[in-house]
MIFI-681541 format. One record per residue (C-alpha): x, y, z. Coordinates in steps of 0.2 Angstrom, whole numbers, plus 5000, padded with zeros to 4 digits. Each point is the difference from the previous one (the first is absolute). Layout:
BEGIN
XYZ
...
//
This chain:
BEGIN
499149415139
498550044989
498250015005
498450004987
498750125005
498750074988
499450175001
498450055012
498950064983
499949924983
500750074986
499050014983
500949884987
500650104986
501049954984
501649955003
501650114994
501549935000
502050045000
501049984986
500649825004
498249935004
499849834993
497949985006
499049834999
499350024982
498350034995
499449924982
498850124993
499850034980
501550084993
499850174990
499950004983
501550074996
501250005013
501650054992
499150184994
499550035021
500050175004
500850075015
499350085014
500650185005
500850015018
498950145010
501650055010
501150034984
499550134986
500049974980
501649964992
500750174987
500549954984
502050055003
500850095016
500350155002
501849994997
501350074988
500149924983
501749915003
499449854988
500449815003
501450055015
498950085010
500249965017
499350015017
500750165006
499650084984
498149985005
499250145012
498949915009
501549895006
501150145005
499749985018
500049845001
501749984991
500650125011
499849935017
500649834991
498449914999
500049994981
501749954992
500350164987
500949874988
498749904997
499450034982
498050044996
499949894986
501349884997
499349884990
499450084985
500349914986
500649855010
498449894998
500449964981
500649834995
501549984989
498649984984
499550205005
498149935004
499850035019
499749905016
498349975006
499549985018
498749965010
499650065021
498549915010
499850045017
498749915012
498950175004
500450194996
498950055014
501649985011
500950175001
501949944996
499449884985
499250134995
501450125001
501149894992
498849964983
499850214997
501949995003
500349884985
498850054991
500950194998
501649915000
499549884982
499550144990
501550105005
501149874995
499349984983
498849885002
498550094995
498149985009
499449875006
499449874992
501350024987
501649925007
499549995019
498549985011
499350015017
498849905011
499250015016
499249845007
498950075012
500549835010
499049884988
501249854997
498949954983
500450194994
501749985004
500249834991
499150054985
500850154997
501749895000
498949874986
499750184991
501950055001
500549854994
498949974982
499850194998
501050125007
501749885000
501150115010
501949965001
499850005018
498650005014
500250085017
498949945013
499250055018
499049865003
498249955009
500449845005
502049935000
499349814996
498350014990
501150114987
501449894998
499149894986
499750134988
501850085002
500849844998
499250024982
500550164997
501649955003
500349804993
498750024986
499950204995
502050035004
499450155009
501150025016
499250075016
500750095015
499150035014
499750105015
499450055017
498849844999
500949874986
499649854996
500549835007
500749924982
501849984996
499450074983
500250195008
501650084993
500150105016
499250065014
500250175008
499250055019
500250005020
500149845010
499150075012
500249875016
501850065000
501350005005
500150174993
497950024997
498950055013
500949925014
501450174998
498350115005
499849865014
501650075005
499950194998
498649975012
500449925014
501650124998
498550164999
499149915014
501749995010
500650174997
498150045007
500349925018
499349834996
500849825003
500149885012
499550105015
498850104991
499049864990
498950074984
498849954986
499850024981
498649994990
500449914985
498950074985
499749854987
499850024982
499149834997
500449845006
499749894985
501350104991
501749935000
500750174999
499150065017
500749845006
501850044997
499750175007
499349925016
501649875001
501350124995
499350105013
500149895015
501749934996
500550175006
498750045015
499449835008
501949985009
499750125009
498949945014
499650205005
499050014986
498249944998
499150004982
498250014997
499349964983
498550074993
498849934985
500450024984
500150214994
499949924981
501350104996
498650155001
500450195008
498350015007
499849815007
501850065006
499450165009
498349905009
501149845005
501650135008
498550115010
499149845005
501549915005
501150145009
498450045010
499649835005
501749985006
500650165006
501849925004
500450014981
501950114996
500249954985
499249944983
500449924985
499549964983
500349894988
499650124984
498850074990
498950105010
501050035014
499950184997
498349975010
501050005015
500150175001
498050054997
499549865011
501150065015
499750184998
497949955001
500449975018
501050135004
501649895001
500950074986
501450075008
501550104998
501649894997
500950055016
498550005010
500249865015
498349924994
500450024983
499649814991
501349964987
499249974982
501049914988
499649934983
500749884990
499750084983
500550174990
498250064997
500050194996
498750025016
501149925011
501750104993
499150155001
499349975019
502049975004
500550184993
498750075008
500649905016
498449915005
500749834998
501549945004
500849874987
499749904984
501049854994
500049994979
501049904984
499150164990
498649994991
500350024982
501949945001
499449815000
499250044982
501550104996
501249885005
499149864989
500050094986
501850035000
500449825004
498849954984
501150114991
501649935006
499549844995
499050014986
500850144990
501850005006
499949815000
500950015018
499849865013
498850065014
499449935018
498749905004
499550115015
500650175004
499650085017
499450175002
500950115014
498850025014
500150165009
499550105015
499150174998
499850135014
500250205002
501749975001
500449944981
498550024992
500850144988
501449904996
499549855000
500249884983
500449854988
500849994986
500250205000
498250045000
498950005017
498449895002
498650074989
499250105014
501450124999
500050034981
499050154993
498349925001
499049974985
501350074990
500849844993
500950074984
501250095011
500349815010
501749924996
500649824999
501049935015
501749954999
500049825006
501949985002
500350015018
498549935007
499749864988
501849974993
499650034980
500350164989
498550124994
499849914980
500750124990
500350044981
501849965004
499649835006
499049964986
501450054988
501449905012
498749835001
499150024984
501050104988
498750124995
//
């Protein structure tokens, strides 16, 4: 059963931040001068990248254990040992010996994982041989604006020409046109990911279905088992406040649907939905305070993404942060891998977070770019990112493809960040200098 209630005090509008598969209404503004050359903003939570890690000088096989600042993570299995640091060098050359070029666009760096993942590739290039940027690849950040998103693709294409474009989109249909171009007039294939693009043209597409089954409904289910497990059900009758991200956004919509395929059969539980956080830690904090003390009846939130981490600070405000085995302790769970939330699990002042990863979207696309456009190989159309539940229980073990979600990697220090090994989640084989000798014979 779901109620709509709004908070007893307004909240001040901010800027909107939005999770990683956030596909807004888009705004038209001018578009910058030279997108393709944008520079990327610094994450305030993660350090400055060294130039080389502090590992022993073990050349081209280096691996994963072989780096320090892995060791414990290897050893308590979170981090696959075998995994090799780089690769891929030398494998982005074409049979001619002149390399590949590739081109990344993202709708906004302002988003913590997007933002992870472009300083991830943008160590990983260079290490592989590619050089700067600007040279052989580049980066771009959107900052949500569809025309700068558009044009930097008009720019790729009569410029920069890139063998292949990977793409985070603003807006799934608006972008369509101008990849359809890339694609039938330029040759330029694309492949897409967390937010795609509604066009056949796509080469593939990588993310989370979100509405389930196997999205948000599976942390649907690991509460009503937590509320369960806590005394609740049909003789007990609770409520949840459901926390939204923004209601015009079809990825906040999933979230919400995913969500009560899993909760509204059980008619023990009633679901209060608040007004929108945008996606924003400190709308979040106001809207939880507001909300929990207007209807003191409240065991248990939920939040769609980004932001969520405001949970904690809004309850603690009130003096209702409790401990996690308190009685009156109000469960706090979060749909997405933010380094905030991760951390407040650790330290055991939220309960859970569901995740697909942050970066691995973008590392997955790149890999399935590679397969098809290097190796030649035949690639799906759609592949489905695991989704996966994180609490105090798994945390330090927890991963994909041999590498845990971003949060749990040495922050800031991306040179020591390996590649995933996509085989038994997503059912193809790392690319390898092997598999470009067996397919292409060089």
């Amino acid at each position: 059963m779901r109620k709509f209630i709004l908070p007893l005090m307004a909240v001040i509008t901010v800027v909107a931040i939005l999770f990683v598969a956030c596909t807004p209404t888009p705004s038209t503004p001018s578009t910058p001068s030279t997108p393709s050359t944008s520079s990327t903003p610094s994450t305030p939570s993660t350090p400055s990248t060294p130039s080389t890690p502090s590992t022993p000088a073990t050349g081209d096989m280096l691996k994963a254990k072989d780096i320090p600042e892995l060791d414990e993570l290897v050893a308590r299995g979170q981090v696959d040992g075998e995994l090799l640091w780089n690769p891929w060098k030398d494998f982005f050359v074409k049979p001619d010996g002149t390399p590949y070029r590739i081109a990344y666009t993202c709708s906004t760096l302002e988003v913590e994982p997007m933002a992870q993942a472009v300083k991830m590739l943008e160590d990983w290039w260079p290490r592989v041989g590619l050089g700067e940027k600007g040279g052989n690849w580049t980066t771009f950040g959107a900052g949500f604006v569809l025309d700068a998103q558009i044009n930097w693709f008009e720019d790729m294409m009569t410029t920069f020409k890139p063998d292949w474009i990977m793409c985070h989109s603003v807006s799934a249909d608006l972008e369509a046109p101008v990849v359809e171009k890339a694609v039938y007039e330029y040759n330029i294939p694309v492949f897409t990911l967390d937010c795609g693009i509604e066009s056949d043209a796509v080469t593939s597409f990588v993310a989370h279905k979100f509405e389930g089954p196997g999205g948000t409904d599976i942390l649907g289910e690991w509460m009503i088992d937590e509320l369960e497990r806590r005394g609740y059900g049909p003789d007990n009758p609770c409520v949840i406040l459901e926390e939204w991200g923004m209601r015009e956004m079809l990825t906040a919509q999933l979230r919400n649907e995913g969500f009560h395929k899993a909760v509204d059969r059980e008619s023990w539980i009633t679901v209060l939905e608040s007004e929108d956080t945008n996606w924003a830690e400190d709308q979040t904090a106001t809207i939880t305070a507001n909300m929990v003390m207007a209807n003191p009846e409240i065991v248990a939130l939920f939040h769609h993404g980004c932001g969520g981490s405001g949970m904690v600070p809004g309850l603690e405000s009130i003096g209702m942060l409790l401990p996690l085995d308190d009685p009156d302790h109000i469960i706090i769970a979060s749909n997405d891998a933010e380094i905030a939330m991760w951390d407040n699990i650790k330290e055991g002042r939220a309960d859970t977070l569901s995740s697909h990863g942050g970066v691995e979207p973008s590392d997955i696309c790149l890999q399935i770019a590679m397969t098809s456009v290097i190796l030649g190989q035949p690639v799906e159309k759609f592949y489905k990112c695991p989704f996966i539940m994180i609490d105090s229980t798994n945390i330090d073990t927890v991963q994909i493809g041999g590498v845990p979600p971003y949060p749990g990697l040495p922050r800031g220090r991306w040179d020591t960040w390996v590649p995933a090994n996509p085989q038994d989640d997503y059912g193809f084989p790392q690319p390898s200098m092997e598999l470009r000798m067996k397919y292409q014979g060089y």
